[in-house]
C-alpha positions in Angstrom: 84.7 132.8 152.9 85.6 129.4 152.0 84.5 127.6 149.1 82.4 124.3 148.9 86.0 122.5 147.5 88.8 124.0 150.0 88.7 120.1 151.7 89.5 118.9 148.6 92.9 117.4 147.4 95.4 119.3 145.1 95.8 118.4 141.8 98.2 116.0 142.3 96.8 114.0 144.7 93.1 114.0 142.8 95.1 112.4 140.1 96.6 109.6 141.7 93.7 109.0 143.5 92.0 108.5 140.3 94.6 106.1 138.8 94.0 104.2 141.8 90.4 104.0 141.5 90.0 103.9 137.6 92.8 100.4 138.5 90.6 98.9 141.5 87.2 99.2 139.8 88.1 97.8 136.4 90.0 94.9 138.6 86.8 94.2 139.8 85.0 93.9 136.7 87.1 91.9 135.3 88.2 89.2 138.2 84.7 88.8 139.9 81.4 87.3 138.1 79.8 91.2 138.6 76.3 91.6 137.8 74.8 93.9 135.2 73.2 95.9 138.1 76.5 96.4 140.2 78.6 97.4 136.7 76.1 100.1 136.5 76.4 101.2 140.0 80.2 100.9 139.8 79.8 103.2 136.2 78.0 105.7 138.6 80.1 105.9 141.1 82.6 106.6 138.7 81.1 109.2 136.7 80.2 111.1 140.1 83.9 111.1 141.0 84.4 112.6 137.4 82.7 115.2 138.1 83.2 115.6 141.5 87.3 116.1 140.2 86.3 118.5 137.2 84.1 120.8 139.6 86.8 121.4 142.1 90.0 121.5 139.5 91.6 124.5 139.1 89.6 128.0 138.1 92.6 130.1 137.2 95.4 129.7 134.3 99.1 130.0 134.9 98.7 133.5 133.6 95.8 134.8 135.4 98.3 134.4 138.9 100.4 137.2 137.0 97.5 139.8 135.1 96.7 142.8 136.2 93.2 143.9 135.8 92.3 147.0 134.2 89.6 148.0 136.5 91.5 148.7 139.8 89.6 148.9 143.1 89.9 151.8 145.5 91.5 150.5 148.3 93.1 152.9 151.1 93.8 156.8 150.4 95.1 157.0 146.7 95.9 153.3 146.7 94.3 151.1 144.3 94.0 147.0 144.0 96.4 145.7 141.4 98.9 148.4 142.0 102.7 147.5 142.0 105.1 148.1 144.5 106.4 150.4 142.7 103.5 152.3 142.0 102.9 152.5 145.7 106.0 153.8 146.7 105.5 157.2 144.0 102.3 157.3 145.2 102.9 157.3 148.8 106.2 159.2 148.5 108.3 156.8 150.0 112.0 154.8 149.5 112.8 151.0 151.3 114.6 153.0 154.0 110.9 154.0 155.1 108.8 150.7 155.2 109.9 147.3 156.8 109.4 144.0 155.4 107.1 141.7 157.6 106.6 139.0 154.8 108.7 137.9 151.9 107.0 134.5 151.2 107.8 133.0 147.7 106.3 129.6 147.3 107.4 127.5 144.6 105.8 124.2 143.8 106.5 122.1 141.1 104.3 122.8 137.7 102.6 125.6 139.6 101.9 128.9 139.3 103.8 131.8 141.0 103.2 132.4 144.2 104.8 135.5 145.6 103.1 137.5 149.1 105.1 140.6 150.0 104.1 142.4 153.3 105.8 145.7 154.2 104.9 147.8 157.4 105.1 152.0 157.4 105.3 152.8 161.0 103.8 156.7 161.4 102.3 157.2 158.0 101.1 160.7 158.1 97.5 160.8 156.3 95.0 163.7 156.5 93.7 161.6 159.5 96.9 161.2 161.7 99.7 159.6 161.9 99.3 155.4 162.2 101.0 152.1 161.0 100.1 151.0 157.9 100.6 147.0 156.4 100.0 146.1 152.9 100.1 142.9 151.1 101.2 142.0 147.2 100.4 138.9 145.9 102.5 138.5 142.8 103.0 142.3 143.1 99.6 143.5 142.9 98.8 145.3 145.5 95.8 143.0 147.0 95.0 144.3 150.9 96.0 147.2 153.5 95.7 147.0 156.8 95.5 150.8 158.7 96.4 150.9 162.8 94.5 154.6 163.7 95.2 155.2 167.4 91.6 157.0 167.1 89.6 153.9 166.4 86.2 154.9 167.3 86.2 158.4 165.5 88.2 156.7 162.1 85.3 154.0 162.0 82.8 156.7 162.0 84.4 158.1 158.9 83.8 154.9 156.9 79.9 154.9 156.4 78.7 151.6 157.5 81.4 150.2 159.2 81.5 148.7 162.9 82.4 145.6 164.7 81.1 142.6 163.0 79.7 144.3 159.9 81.6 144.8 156.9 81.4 147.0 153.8 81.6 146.1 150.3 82.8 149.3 147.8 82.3 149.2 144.4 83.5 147.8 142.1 85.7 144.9 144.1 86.7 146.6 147.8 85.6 144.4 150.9 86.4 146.8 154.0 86.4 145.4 157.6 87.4 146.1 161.4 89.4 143.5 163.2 91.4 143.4 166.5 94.6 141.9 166.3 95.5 140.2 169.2 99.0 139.5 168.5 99.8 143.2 168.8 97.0 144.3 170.7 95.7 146.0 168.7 92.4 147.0 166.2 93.0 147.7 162.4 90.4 148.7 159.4 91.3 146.5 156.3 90.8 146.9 153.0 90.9 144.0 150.3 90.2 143.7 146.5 87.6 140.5 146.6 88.9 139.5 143.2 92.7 138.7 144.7 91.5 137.4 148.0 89.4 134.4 145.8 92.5 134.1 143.6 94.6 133.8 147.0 92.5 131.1 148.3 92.4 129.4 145.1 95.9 129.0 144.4 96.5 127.3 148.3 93.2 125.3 147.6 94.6 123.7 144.1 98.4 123.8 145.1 99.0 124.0 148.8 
């Protein structure tokens, strides 16, 4: 699920790597008795790099980290991508004194954009299904993935057409649906993300991380 650029620098870095670069190569040009051939290969190089920098620079603006999009995703139940916490808690009928908070990671690095991931966990959410632990994640409060712990694995999958270990499901317009054992708890969970925010997720620690 990685892009082609994730081993590439931040911004920062990729600019004071070029400085240094731009600095060495015009050095070079001007203190050695450089032939016509080896300026144009240095000119290459250099373009290359140009490129190389512009292809893997940022893809989303300062205020894209914050918008909500108008077309949500279904996710889990009622729940929808792009949903705030708020929303969630109407729809789910629930107060703080029902959910606990697993994550409440604010990142903040200099010149950019917010990066906020809140987990919360429902233990015993009754659902027409049964009663299970339920995990969501907000990234800048938009609702962006569930996880759902059913004690009833085997039947649960078999309600999700398509579904089983090792293949995944992708709902229109923007829902990616998997199964995944979670060894830290022992345990096997169906998730549920909107594709959109997981590739604006991994953007954000590729360009700023």
């Amino acid at each position: 699920m990685f892009s082609s650029c994730e081993w590439w620098p931040n911004n920062q870095q990729l600019s004071t790597w070029f400085h240094t670069k731009l600095f060495a190569w015009l050095s070079v040009l001007a203190m050695s008795h450089t032939t016509m051939k080896n300026c144009f290969h240095l000119l290459f190089l250099f373009l290359i790099s140009i490129l190389l920098i512009l292809g893997c620079s940022s893809e989303y603006s300062a205020d894209e980290y914050l918008e909500r999009e108008s077309v949500r995703s279904p996710l889990w139940g009622a729940l929808s991508s792009y949903m705030s916490l708020d929303e969630v808690m109407t729809e789910l009928s629930i107060s703080e004194e029902h959910f606990q908070v697993i994550d409440d990671g604010q990142t903040s690095v200099q010149n950019a954009p917010p990066f906020d991931v809140y987990t919360i966990r429902i233990d015993n959410y009754k659902d027409d299904f049964e009663k299970a632990k339920l995990e969501l994640t907000f990234f800048n409060d938009r609702l962006m993935e569930i996880r759902y712990f059913p004690s009833r694995v085997e039947e649960y999958v078999r309600s999700i057409e398509g579904l089983s270990d090792g293949h995944e499901v992708l709902k229109a317009p923007f829902t990616r649906i998997w199964l995944e054992k979670n060894n830290q708890i022992n345990g096997v969970y169906v998730g549920w993300i909107d594709t959109r925010l997981e590739k604006q997720f991994r953007a954000w620690i590729r360009d700023y991380s």
